[in-house]
Short mmCIF file of the C-alpha atoms (twelve columns), coordinates in Angstrom:
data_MODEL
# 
_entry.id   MODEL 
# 
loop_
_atom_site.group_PDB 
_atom_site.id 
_atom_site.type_symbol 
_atom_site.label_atom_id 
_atom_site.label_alt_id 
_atom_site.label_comp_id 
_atom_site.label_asym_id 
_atom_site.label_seq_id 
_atom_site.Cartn_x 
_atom_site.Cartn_y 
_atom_site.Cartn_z 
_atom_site.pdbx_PDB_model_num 
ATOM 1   C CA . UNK A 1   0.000   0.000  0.000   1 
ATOM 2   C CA . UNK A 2   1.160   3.798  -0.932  1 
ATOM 3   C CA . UNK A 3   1.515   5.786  1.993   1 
ATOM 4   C CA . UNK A 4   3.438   8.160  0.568   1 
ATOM 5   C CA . UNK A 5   1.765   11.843 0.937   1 
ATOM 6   C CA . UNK A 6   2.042   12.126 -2.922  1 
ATOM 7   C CA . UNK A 7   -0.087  9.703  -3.438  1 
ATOM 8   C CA . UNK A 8   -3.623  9.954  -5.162  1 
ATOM 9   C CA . UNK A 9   -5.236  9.365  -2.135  1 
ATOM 10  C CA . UNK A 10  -4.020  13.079 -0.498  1 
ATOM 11  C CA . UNK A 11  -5.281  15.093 -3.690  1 
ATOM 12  C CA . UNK A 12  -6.839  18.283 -2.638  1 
ATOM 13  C CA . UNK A 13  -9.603  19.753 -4.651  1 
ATOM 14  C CA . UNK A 14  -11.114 23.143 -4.607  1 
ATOM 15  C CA . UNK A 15  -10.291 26.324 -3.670  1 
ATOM 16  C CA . UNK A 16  -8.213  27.254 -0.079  1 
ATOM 17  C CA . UNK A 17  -8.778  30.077 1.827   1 
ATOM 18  C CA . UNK A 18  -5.511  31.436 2.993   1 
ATOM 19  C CA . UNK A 19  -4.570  33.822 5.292   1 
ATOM 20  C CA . UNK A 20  -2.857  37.016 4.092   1 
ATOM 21  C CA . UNK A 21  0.246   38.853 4.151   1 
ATOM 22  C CA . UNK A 22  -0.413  42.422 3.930   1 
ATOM 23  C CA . UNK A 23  2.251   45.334 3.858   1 
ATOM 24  C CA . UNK A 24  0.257   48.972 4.487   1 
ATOM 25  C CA . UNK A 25  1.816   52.005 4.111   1 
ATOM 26  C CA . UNK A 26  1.238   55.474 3.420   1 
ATOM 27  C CA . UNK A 27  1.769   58.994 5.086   1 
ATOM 28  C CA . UNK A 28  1.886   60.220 9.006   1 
ATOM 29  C CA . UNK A 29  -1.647  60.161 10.285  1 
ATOM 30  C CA . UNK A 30  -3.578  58.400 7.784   1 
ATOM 31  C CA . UNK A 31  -4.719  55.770 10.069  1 
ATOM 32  C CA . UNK A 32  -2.777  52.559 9.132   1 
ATOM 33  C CA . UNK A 33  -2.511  50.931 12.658  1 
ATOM 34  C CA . UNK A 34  -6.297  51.858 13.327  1 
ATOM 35  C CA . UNK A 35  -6.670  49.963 9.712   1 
ATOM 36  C CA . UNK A 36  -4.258  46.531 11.301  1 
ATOM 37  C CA . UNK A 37  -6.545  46.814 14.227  1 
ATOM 38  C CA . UNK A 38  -9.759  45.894 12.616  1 
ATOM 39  C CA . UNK A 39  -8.277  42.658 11.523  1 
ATOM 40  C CA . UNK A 40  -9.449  39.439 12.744  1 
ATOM 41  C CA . UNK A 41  -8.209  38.948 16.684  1 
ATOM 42  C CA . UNK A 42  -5.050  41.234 15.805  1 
ATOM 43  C CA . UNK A 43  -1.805  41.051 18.300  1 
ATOM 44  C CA . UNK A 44  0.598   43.779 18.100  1 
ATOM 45  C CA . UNK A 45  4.020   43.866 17.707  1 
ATOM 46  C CA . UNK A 46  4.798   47.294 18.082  1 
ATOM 47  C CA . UNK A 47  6.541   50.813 19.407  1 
ATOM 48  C CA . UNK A 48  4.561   51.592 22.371  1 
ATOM 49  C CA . UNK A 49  4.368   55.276 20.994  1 
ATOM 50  C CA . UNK A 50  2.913   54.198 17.819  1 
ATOM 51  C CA . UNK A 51  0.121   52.180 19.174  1 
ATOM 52  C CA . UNK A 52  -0.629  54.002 22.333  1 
ATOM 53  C CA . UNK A 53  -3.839  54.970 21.102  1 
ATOM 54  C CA . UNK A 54  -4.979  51.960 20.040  1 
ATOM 55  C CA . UNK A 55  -7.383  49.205 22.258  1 
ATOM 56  C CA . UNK A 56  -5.060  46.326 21.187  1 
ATOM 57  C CA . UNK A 57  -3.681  43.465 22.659  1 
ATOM 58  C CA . UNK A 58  0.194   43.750 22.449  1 
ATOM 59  C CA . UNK A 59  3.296   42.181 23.228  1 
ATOM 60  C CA . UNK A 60  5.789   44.456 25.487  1 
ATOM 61  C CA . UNK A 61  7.496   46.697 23.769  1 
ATOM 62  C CA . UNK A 62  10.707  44.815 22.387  1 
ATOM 63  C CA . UNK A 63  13.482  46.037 23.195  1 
ATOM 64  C CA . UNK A 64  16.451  43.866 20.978  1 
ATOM 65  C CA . UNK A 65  16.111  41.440 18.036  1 
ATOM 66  C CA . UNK A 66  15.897  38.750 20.400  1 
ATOM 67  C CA . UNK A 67  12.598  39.980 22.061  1 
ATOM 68  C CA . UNK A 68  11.303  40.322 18.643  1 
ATOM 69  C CA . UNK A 69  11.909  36.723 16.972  1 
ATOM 70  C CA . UNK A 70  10.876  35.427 20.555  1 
ATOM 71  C CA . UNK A 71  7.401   37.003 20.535  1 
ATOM 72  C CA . UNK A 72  6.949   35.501 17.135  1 
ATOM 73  C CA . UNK A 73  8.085   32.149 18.196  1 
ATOM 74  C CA . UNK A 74  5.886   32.059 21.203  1 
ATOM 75  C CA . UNK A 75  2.335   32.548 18.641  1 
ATOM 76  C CA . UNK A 76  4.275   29.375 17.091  1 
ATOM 77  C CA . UNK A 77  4.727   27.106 19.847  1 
ATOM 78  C CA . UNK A 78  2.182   28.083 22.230  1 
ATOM 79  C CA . UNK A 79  -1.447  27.727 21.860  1 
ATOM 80  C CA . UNK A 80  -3.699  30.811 21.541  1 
ATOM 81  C CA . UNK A 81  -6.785  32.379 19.776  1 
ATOM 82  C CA . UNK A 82  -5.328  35.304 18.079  1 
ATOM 83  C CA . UNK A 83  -5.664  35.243 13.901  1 
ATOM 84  C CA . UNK A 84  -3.865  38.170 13.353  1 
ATOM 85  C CA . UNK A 85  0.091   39.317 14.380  1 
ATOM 86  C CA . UNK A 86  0.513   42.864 13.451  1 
ATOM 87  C CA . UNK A 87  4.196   44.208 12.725  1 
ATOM 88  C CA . UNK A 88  4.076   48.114 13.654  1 
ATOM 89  C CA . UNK A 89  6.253   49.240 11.765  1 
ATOM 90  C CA . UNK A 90  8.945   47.973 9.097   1 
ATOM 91  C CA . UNK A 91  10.875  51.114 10.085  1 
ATOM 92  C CA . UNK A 92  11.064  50.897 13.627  1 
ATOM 93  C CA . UNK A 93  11.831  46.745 13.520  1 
ATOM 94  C CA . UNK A 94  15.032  47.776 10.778  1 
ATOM 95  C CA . UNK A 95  16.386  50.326 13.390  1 
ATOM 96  C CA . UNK A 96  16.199  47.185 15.968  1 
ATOM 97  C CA . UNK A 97  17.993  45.010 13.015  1 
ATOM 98  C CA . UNK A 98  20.487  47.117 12.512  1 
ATOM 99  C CA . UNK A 99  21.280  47.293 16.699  1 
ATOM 100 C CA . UNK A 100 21.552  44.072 16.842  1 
ATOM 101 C CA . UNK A 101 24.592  44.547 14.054  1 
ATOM 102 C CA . UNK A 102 26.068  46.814 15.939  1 
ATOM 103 C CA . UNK A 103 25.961  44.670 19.497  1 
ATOM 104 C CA . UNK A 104 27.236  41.940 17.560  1 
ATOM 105 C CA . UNK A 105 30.022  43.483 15.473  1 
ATOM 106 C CA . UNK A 106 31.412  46.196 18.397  1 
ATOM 107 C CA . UNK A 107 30.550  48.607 16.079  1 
ATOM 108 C CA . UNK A 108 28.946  52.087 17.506  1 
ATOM 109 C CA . UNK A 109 27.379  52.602 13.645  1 
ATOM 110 C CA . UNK A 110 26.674  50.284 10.772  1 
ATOM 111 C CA . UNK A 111 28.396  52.286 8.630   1 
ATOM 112 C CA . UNK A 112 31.723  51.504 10.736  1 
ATOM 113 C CA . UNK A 113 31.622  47.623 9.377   1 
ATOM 114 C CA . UNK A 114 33.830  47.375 6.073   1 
ATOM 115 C CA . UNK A 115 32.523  47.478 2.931   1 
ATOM 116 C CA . UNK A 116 28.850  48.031 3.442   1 
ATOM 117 C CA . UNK A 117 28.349  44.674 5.031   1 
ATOM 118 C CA . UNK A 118 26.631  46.092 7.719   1 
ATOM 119 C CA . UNK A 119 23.790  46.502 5.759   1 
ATOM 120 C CA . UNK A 120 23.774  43.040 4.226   1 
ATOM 121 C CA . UNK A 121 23.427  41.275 7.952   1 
ATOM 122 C CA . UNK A 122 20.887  43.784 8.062   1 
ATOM 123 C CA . UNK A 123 19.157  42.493 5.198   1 
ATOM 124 C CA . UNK A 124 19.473  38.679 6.080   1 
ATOM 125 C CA . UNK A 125 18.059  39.504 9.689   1 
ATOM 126 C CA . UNK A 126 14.756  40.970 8.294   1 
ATOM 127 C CA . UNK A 127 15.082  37.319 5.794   1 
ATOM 128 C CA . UNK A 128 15.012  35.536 8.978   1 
ATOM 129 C CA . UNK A 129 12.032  37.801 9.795   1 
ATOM 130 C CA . UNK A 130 10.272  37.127 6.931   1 
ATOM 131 C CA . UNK A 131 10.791  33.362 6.979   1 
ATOM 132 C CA . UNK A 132 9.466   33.140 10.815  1 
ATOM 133 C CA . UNK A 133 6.123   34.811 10.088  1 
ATOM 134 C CA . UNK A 134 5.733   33.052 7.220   1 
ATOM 135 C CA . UNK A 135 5.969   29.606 9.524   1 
ATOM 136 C CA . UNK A 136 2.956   31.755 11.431  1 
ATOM 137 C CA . UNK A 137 1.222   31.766 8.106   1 
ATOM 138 C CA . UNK A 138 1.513   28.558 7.362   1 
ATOM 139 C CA . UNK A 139 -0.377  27.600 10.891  1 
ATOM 140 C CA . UNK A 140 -3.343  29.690 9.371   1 
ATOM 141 C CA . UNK A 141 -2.290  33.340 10.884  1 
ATOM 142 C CA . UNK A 142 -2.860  36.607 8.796   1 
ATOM 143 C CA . UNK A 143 0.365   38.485 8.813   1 
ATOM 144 C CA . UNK A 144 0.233   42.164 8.530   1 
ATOM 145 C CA . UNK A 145 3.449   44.518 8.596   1 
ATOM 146 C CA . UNK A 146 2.955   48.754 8.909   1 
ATOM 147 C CA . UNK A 147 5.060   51.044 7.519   1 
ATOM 148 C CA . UNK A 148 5.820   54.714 7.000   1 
ATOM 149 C CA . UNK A 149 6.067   56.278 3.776   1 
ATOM 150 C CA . UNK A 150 8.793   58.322 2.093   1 
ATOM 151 C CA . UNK A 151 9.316   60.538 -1.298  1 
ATOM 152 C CA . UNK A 152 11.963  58.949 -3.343  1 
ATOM 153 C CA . UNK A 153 14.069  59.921 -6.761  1 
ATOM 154 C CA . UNK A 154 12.909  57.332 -9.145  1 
ATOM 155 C CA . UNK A 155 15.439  57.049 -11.819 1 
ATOM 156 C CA . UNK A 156 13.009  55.946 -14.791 1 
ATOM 157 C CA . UNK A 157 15.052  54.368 -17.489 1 
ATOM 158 C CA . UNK A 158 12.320  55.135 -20.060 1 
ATOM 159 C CA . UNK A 159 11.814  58.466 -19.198 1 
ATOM 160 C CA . UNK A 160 12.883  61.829 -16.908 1 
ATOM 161 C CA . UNK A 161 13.713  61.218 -13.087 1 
ATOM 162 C CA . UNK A 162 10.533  61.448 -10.949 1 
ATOM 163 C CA . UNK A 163 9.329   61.729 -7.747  1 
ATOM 164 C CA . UNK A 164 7.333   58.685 -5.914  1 
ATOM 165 C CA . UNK A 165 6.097   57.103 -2.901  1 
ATOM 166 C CA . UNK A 166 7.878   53.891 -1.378  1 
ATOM 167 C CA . UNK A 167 8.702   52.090 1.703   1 
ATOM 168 C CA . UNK A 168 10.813  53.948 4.409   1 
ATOM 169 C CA . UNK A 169 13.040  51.272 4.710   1 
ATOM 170 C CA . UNK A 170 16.551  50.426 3.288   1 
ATOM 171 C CA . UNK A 171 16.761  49.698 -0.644  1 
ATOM 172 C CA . UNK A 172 17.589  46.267 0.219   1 
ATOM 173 C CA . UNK A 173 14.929  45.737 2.990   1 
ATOM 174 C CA . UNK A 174 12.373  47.211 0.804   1 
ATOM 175 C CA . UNK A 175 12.369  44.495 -2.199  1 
ATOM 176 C CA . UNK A 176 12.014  41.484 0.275   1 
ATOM 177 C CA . UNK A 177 8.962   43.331 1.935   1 
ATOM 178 C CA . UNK A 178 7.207   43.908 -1.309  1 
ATOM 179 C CA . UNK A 179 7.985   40.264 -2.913  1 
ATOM 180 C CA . UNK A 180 6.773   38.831 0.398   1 
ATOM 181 C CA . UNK A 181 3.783   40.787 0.183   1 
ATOM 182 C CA . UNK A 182 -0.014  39.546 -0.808  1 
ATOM 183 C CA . UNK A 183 -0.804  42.834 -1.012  1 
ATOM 184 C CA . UNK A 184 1.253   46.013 -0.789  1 
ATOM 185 C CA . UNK A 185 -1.434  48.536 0.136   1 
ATOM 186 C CA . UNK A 186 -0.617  52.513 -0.022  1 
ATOM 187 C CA . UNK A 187 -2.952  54.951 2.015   1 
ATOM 188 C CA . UNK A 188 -3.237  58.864 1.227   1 
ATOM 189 C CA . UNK A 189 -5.443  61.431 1.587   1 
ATOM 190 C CA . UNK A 190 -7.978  61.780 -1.160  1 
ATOM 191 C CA . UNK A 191 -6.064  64.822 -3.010  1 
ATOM 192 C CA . UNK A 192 -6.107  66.927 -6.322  1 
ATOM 193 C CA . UNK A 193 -4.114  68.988 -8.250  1 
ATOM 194 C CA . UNK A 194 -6.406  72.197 -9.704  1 
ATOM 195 C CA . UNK A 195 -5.358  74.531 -11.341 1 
ATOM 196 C CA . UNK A 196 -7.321  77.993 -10.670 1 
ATOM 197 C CA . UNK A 197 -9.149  78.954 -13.819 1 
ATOM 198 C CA . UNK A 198 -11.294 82.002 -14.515 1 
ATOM 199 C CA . UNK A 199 -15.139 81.322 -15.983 1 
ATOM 200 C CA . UNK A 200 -14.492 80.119 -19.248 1 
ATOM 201 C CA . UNK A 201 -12.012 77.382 -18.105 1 
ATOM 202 C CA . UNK A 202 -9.162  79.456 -18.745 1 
ATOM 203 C CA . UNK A 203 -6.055  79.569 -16.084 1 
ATOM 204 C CA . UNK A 204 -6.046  82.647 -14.609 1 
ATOM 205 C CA . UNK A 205 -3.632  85.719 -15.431 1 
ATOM 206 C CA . UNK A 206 -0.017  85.380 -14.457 1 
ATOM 207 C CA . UNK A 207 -0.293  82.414 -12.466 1 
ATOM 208 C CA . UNK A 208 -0.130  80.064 -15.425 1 
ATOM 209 C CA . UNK A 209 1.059   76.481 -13.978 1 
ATOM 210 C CA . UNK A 210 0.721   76.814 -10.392 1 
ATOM 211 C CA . UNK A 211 -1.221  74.157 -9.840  1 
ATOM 212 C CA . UNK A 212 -2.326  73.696 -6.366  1 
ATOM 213 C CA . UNK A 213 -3.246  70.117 -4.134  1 
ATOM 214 C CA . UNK A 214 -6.473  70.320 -2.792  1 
ATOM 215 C CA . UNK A 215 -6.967  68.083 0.419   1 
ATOM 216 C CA . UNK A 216 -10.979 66.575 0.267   1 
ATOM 217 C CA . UNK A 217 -10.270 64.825 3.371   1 
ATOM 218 C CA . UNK A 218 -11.321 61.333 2.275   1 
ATOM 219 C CA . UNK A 219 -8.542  58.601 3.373   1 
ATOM 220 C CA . UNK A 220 -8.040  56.276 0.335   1 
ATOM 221 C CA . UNK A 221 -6.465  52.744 -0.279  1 
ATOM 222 C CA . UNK A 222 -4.526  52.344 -3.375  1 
ATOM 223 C CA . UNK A 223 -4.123  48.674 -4.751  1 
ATOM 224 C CA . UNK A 224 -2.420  49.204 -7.773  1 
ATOM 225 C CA . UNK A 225 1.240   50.511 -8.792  1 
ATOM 226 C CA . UNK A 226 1.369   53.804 -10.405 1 
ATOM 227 C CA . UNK A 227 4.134   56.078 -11.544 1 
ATOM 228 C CA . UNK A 228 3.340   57.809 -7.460  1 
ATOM 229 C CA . UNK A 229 3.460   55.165 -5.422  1 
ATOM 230 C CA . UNK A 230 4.408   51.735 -4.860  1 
ATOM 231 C CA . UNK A 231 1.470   49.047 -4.456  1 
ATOM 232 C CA . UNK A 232 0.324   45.197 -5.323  1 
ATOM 233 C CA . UNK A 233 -2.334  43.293 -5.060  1 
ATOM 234 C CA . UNK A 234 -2.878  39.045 -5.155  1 
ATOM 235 C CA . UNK A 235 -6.519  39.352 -6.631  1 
ATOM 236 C CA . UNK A 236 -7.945  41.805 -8.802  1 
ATOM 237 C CA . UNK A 237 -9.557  43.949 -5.978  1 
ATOM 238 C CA . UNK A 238 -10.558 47.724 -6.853  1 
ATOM 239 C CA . UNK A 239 -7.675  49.790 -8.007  1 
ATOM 240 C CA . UNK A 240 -8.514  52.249 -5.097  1 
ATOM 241 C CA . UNK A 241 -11.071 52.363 -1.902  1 
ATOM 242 C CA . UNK A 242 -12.090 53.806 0.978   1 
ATOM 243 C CA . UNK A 243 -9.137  52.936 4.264   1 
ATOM 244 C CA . UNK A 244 -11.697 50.806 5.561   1 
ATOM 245 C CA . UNK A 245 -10.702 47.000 6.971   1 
ATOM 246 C CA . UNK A 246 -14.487 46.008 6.582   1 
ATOM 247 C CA . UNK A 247 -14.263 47.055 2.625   1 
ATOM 248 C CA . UNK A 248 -10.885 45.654 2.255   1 
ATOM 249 C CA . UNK A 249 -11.676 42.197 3.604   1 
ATOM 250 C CA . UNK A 250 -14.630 41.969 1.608   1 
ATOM 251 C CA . UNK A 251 -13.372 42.846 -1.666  1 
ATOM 252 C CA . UNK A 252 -10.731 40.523 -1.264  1 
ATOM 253 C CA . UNK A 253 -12.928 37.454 -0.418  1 
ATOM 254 C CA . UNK A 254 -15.145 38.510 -3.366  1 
ATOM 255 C CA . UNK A 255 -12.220 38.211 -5.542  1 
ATOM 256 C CA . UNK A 256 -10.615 35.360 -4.041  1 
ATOM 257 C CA . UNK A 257 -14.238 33.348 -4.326  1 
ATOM 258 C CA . UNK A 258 -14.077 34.218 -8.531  1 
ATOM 259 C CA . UNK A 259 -10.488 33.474 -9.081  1 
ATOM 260 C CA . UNK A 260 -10.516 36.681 -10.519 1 
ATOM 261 C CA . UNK A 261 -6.441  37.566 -10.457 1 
ATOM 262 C CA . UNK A 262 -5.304  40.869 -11.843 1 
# 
């Protein structure tokens, strides 16, 4: 008899739900831990003064590498009833990473190891990261990392240098993050550039060009890349929404139910 777990026998037919790995970010204030909170039975990972505000259940606030792959490894090994493990933020867990280089090399700055190494043991710490929450993922736990925006120089090889939203993390931190990544969701206020324009349509004397961003204080969820910002998306989910869990969640379970990938 075949006992092997290849065999016929073990086929698996249908569609799975999985959990998800989600990356948010966007800029200060938008609301993108208030957004991890509304997740199913969410723990937090966090800065203290990030989450203050927040009715969460948390971890205490790590204070070394250590205390952060420990937290993770104690959702692994020990039972519990959360769904959710919330990493708040990317940012603040790479400024731990690179301590922990520094404590381990006798170095006072990670720019005093030779040859930029510094920032490669960097980079494979946040690999270990990445592989440890995804063993939480594969025991049926969403993951969900925050992070902070910044405005980058994009060096476009097709056309003129440009401007753009991205991660605030390292340029070698920030590709792992976004491959990892379900979904790589950027939040912003709801904002337009006008230009002022007289009654016919026609910009205004001597103040041709200045456009101007008009705030309409809507917070919005952007799915899909664009020459602004960074984003991804698994399923084929509305290209932008309201920053609302309740209308995230949905829309992706709607598209995960129809297969419908972008």
């Amino acid at each position: 008899m075949n006992t092997s777990r290849m065999s016929l026998s073990n086929l698996v037919t249908g569609r799975q739900q999985r959990p998800l790995r989600i990356v948010i970010y966007g800029v200060d204030g938008i609301g993108k831990s208030s957004f991890a909170a509304c997740a199913p039975a969410p723990i937090f990972l966090a800065a203290e003064d990030g989450t203050a505000h927040l009715d969460v259940t948390r971890f205490p606030m790590p204070e070394s590498w250590n205390d952060i792959m420990e937290a993770i490894g104690v959702l692994y090994d020990q039972p519990h009833e959360f769904k959710t493990l919330v990493i708040d933020s990317a940012d603040w867990a790479e400024q731990i990473a690179r301590d922990a280089v520094c404590i381990e090399n006798r170095v006072a700055s990670i720019e005093s190891i030779p040859y930029g190494k510094g920032w490669v043991y960097s980079q494979e710490k946040f690999s270990q990261l990445l592989r440890a929450l995804d063993a939480l993922y594969a025991k049926g736990m969403n993951i969900i990392v925050v992070a902070h925006a910044q405005i980058k120089a994009f060096n476009d090889p097709e056309h003129e240098s440009y401007d753009r939203y991205s991660l605030k993390l390292d340029k070698r931190a920030d590709p792992l993050f976004r491959e990892w990544a379900d979904y790589v969701l950027f939040a912003n206020w709801d904002t337009r550039v006008e230009t002022p324009t007289d009654s016919k349509g026609k910009p205004l004397p001597g103040i041709e060009g200045k456009a101007k961003g008009r705030s309409y204080g809507k917070r919005l969820l952007f799915t899909q890349r664009s020459a602004a910002f960074d984003a991804k998306r698994r399923f084929n989910i509305p290209d932008r929404m309201e920053l609302d869990w309740g209308l995230f969640w949905s829309a992706h379970h709607d598209a995960a139910n129809t297969s419908t990938q972008p």
